[in-house]
Backbone bond lengths (Angstrom), bond angles and torsions (degrees), N, CA, C in turn:
res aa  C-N    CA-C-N  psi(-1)  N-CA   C-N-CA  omega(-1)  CA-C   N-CA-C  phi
1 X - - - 1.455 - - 1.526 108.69 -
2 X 1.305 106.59 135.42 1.815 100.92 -179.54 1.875 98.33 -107.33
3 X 1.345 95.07 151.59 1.472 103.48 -167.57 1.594 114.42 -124.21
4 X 1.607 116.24 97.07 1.604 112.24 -162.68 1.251 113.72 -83.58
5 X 1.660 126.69 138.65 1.189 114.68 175.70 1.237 119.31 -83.06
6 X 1.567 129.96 159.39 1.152 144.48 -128.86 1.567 86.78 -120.80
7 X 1.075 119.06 -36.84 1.659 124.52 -168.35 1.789 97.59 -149.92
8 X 1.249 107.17 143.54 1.454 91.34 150.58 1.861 93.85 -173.63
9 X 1.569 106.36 145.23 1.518 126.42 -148.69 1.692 106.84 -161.37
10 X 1.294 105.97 154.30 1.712 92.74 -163.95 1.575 87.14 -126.33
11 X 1.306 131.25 137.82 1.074 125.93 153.48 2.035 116.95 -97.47
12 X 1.085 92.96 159.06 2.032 98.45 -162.09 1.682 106.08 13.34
13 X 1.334 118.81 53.88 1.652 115.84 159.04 1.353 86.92 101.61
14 X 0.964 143.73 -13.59 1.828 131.56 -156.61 1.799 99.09 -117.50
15 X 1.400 95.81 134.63 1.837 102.41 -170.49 1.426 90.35 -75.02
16 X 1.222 107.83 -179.26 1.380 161.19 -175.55 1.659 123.54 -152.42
17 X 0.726 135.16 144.18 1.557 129.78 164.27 1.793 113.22 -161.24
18 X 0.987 114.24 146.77 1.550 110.55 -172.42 1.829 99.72 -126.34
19 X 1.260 125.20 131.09 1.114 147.94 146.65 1.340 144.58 -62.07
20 X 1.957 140.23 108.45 1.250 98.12 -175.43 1.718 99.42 -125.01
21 X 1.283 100.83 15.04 1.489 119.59 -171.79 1.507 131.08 -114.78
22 X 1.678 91.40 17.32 1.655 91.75 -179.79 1.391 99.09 -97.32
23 X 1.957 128.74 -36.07 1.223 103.88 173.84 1.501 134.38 -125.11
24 X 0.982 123.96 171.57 1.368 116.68 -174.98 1.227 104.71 -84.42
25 X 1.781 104.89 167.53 1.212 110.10 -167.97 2.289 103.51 -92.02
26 X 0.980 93.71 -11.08 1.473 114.17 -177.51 1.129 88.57 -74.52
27 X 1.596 135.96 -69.86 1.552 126.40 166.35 1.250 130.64 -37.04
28 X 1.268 132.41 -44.60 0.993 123.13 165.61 1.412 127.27 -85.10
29 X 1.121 130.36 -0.03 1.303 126.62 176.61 1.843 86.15 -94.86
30 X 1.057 157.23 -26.87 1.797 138.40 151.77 1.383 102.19 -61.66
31 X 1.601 138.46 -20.14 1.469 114.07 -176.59 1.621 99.88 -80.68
32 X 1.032 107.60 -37.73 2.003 119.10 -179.14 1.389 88.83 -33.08
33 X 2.252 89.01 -79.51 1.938 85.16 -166.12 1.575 133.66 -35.96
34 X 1.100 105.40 -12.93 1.622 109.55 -154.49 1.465 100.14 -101.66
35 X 1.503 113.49 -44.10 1.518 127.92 173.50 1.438 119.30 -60.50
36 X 1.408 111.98 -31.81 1.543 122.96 170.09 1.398 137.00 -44.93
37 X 1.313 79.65 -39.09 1.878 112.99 -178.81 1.144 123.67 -111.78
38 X 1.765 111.34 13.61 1.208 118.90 -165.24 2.178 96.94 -91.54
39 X 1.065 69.34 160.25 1.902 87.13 -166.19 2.075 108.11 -75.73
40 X 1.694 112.55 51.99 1.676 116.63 -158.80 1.962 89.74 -71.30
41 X 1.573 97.67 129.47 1.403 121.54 153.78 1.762 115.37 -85.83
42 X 1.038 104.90 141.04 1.392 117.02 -166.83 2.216 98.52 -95.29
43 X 0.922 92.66 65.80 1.754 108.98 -170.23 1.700 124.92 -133.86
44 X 1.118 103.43 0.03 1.615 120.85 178.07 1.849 114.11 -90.14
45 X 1.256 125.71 112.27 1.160 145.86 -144.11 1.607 98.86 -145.14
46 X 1.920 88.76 117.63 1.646 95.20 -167.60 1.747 102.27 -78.50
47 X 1.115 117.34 -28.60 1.532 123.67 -168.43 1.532 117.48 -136.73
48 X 1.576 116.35 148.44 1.700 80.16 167.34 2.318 129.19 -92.62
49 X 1.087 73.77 30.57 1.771 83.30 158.38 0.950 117.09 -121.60
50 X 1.738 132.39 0.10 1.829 121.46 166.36 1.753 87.96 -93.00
51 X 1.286 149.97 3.13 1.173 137.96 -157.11 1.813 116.92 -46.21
52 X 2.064 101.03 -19.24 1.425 96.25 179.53 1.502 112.38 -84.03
53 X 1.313 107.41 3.50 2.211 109.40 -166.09 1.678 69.68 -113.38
54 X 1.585 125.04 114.05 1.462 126.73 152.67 1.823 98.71 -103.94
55 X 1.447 110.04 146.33 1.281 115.63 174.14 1.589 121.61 -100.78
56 X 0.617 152.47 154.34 1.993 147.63 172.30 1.432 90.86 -68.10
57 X 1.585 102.87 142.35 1.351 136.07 168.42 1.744 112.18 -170.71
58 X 1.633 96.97 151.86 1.334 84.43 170.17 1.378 98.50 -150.61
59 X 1.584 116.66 149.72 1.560 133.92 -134.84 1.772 83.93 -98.88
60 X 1.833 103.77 150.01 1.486 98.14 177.65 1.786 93.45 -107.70
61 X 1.060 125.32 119.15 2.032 110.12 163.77 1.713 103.66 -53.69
62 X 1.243 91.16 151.98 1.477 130.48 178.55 1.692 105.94 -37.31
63 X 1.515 135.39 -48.19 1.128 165.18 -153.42 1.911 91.83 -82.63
64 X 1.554 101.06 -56.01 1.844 110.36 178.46 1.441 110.03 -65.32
65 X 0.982 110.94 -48.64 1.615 109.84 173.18 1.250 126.41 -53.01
66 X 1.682 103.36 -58.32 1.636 102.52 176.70 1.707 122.51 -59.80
67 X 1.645 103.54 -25.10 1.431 118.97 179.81 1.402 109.07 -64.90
68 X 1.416 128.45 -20.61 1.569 127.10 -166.38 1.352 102.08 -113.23
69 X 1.741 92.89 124.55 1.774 115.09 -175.03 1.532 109.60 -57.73
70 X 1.156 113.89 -30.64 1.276 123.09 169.32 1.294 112.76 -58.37
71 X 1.544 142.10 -6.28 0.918 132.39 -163.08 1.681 103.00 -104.60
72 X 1.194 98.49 -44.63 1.504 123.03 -176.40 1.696 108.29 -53.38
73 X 1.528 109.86 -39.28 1.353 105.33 -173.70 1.214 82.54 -79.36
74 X 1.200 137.45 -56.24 1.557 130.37 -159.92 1.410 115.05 -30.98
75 X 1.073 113.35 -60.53 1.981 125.39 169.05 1.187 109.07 -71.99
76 X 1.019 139.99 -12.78 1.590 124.31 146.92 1.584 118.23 -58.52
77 X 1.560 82.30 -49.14 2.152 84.20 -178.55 1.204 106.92 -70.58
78 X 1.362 139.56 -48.89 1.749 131.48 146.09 1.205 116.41 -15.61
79 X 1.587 126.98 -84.65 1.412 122.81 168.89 1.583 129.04 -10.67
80 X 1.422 108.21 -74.18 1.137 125.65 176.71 1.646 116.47 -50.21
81 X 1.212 146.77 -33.94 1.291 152.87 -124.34 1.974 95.86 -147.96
82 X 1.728 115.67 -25.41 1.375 116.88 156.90 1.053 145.71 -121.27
83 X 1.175 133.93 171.70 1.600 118.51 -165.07 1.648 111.17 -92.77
84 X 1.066 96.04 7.93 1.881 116.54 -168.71 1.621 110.56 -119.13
85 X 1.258 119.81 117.72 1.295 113.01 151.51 1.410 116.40 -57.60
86 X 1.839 108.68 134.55 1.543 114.23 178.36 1.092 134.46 -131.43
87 X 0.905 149.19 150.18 1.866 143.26 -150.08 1.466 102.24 -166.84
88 X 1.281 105.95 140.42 1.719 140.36 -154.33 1.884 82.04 -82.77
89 X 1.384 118.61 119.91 1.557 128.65 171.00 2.113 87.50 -112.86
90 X 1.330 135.14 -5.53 1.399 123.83 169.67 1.652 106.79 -146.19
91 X 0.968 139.78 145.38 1.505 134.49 127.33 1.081 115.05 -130.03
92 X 1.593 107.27 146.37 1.248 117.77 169.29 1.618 127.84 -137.81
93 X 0.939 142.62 -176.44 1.849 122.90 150.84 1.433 110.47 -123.62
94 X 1.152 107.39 147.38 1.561 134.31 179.22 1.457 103.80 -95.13
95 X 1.419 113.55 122.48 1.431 123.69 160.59 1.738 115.25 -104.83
96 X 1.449 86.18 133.86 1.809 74.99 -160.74 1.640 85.62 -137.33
97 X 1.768 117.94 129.83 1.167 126.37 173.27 1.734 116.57 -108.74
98 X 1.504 104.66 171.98 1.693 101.86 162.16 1.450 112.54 -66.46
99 X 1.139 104.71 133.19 1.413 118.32 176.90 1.909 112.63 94.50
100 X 1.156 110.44 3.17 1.371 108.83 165.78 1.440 112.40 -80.32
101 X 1.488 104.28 159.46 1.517 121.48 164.51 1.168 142.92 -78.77
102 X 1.273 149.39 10.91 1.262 142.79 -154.93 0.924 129.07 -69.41
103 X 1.614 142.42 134.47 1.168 161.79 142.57 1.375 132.33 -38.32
104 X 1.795 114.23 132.78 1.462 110.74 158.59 1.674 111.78 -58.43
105 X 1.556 100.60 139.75 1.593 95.62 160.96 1.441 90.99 -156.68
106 X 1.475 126.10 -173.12 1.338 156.99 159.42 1.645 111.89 -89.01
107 X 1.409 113.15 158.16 1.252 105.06 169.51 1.669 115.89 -131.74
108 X 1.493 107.95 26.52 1.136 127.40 166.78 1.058 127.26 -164.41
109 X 1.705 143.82 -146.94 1.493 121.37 -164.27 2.043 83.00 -131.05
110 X 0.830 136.55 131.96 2.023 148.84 165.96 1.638 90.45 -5.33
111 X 1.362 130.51 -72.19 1.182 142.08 174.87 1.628 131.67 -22.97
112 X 1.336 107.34 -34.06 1.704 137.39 -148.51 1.509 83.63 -90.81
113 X 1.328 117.40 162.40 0.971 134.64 -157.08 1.953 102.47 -152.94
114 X 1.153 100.09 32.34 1.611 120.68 -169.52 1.971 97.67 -117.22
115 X 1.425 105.76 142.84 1.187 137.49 155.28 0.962 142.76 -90.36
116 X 1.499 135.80 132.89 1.127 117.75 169.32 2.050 133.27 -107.81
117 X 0.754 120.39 154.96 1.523 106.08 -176.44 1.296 116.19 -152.68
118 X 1.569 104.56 119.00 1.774 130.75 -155.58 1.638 102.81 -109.28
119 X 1.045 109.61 99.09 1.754 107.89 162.38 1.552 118.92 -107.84
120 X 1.455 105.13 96.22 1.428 119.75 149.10 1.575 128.71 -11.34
121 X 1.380 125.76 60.23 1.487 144.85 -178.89 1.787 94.36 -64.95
122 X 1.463 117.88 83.81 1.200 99.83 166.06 1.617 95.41 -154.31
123 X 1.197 115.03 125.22 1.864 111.87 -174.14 1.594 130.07 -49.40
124 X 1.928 83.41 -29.66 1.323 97.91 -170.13 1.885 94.73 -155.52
125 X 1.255 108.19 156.29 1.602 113.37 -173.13 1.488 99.59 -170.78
126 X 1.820 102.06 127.15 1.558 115.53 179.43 1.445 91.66 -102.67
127 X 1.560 122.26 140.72 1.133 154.81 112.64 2.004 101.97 19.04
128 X 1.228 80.76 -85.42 1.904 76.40 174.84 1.747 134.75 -65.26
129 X 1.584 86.89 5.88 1.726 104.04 -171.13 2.142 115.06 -87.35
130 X 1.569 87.10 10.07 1.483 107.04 -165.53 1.590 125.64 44.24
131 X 1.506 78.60 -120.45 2.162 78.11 171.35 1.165 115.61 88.47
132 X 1.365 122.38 -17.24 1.443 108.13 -164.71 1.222 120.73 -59.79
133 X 1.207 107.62 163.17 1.700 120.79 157.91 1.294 129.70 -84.79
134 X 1.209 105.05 108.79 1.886 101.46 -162.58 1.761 99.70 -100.74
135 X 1.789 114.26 135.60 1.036 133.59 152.39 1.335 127.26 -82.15
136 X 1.755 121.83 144.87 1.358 101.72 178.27 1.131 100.71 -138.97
137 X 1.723 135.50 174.37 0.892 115.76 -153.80 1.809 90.38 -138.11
138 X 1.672 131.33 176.28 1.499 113.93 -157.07 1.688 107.84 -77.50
139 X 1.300 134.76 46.23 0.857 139.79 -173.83 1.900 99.21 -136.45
140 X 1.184 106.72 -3.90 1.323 124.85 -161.11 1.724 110.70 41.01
141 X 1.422 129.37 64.67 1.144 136.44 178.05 1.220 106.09 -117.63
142 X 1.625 141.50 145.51 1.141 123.99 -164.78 1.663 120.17 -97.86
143 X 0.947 119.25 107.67 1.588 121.67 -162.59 1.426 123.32 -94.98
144 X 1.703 104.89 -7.38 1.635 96.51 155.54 1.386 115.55 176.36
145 X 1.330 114.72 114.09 1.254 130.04 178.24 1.625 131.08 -60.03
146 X 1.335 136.22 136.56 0.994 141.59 163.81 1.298 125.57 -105.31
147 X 1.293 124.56 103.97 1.444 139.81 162.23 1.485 112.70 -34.19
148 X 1.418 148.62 134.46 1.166 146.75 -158.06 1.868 90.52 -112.18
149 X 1.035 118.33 57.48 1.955 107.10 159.74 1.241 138.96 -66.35
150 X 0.859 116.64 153.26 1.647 103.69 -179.68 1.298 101.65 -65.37
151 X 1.956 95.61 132.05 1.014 80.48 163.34 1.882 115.83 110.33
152 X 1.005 85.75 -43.10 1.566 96.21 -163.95 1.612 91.33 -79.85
153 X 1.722 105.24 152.30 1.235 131.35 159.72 1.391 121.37 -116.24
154 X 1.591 99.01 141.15 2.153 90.31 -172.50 1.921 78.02 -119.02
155 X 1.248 101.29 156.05 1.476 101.84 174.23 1.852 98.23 -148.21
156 X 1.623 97.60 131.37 1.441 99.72 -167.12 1.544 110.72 -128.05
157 X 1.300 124.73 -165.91 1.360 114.23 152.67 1.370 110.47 -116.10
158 X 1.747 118.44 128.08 1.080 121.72 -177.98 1.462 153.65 3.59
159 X 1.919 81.39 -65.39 1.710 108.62 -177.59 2.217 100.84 -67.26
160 X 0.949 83.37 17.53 1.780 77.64 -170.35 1.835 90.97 -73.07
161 X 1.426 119.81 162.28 1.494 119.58 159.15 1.512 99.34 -100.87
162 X 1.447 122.33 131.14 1.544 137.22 171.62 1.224 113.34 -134.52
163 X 1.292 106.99 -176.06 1.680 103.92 170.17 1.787 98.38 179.60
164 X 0.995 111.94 139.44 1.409 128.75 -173.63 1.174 105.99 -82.56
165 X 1.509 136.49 124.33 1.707 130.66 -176.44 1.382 88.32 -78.16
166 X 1.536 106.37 -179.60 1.352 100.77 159.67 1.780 107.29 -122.52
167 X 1.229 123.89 -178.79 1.322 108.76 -167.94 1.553 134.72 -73.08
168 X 1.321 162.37 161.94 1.246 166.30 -120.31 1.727 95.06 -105.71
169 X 1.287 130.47 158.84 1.361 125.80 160.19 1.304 128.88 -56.52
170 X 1.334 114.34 -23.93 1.667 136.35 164.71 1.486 110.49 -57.79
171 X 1.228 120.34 -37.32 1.460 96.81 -168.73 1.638 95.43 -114.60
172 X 1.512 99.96 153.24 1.646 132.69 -143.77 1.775 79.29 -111.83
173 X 1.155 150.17 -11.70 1.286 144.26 -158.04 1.348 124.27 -120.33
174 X 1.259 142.16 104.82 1.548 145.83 -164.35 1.436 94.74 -48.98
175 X 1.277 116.00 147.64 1.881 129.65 159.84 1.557 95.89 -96.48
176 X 1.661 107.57 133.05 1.451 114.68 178.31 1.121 72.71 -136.88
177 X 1.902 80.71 137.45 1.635 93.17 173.46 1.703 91.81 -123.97
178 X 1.101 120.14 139.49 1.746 117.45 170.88 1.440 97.13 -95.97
179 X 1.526 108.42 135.55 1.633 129.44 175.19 1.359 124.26 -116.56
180 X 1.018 110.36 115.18 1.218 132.96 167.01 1.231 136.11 -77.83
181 X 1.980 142.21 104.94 0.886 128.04 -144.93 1.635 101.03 -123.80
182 X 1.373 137.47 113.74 1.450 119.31 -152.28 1.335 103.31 -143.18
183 X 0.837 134.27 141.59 1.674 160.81 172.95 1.555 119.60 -121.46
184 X 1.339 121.72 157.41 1.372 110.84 177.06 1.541 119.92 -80.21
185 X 1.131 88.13 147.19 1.673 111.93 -161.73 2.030 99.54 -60.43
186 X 0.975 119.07 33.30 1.344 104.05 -167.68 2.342 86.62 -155.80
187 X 1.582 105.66 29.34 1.281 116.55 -177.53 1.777 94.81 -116.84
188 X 1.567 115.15 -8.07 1.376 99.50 -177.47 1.606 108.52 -112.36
């Protein structure tokens, strides 16, 4: 299956690309159910100087990842779009409410040669429900936003600075984002 990106934009040399066709919406409305009820520890720490603001997340093992079809297209749409074969070394999901904190951070060091890849687990998502995912660029100015759709995947390179909003006072519904933490397949 070939998988076209929907957007794709580089901030300071480093891609970006956004997805709206790797998953179904039938898929993600069973990842919701499953994420809903999932058991989130309040232990996820964007930096180590916010270490006192921890956010809910909860970690998938190696075994959960490879088990989810969603995962499989995921590294296909990776494949296709890099010059590197890549494979998930973390996943986890982020539960993120109104009134949470979250932080800009990186998810690797300028050097790294790791990806990241965010799919928007939400059945349904209004426009005014925020959420986005903000990019920034070395001036720390924000150079490109991601809309949280169902559904949708943004896939970046690590060293980018981002930060996940969390949602508007209007909406009654957690933003889970599933994360994907990937390096080339030839690092294990």
């Amino acid at each position: 299956m070939h998988y076209a990106p929907t957007y794709h934009t580089l901030v300071d040399n480093r891609p970006i690309w956004v997805f709206d066709d790797i998953c179904t919406l039938s898929e993600i409305k069973h990842l919701y159910s499953g994420l809903d009820n999932s058991a989130y520890k309040r232990n996820e720490v964007a930096r180590p100087d916010t270490q006192e603001h921890k956010h809910w997340a909860v970690n998938l093992a190696e075994p959960q990842i490879l088990a989810l079809p969603l995962y499989q297209k995921l590294i296909a749409a990776v494949n296709q779009v890099t010059e590197a074969q890549y494979q998930a070394y973390r996943g986890y999901c982020n539960h993120a409410a109104f009134g949470d904190m979250l932080f800009t951070h990186t998810d690797c060091l300028p050097s790294s040669n790791e990806m990241t890849a965010l799919v928007y687990v939400a059945p349904e998502w209004d426009i005014e429900w925020g959420g986005e995912t903000l990019f920034f660029n070395k001036n720390d100015d924000c150079a490109f936003a991601c809309t949280p759709k169902p559904g949708r995947v943004v896939l970046f390179h690590g060293a980018i600075k981002h930060v996940g909003r969390p949602p508007n006072r209007i909406c009654y519904k957690p933003r889970f984002t599933l994360a994907f933490k990937l390096e080339p397949a030839s690092n294990r």
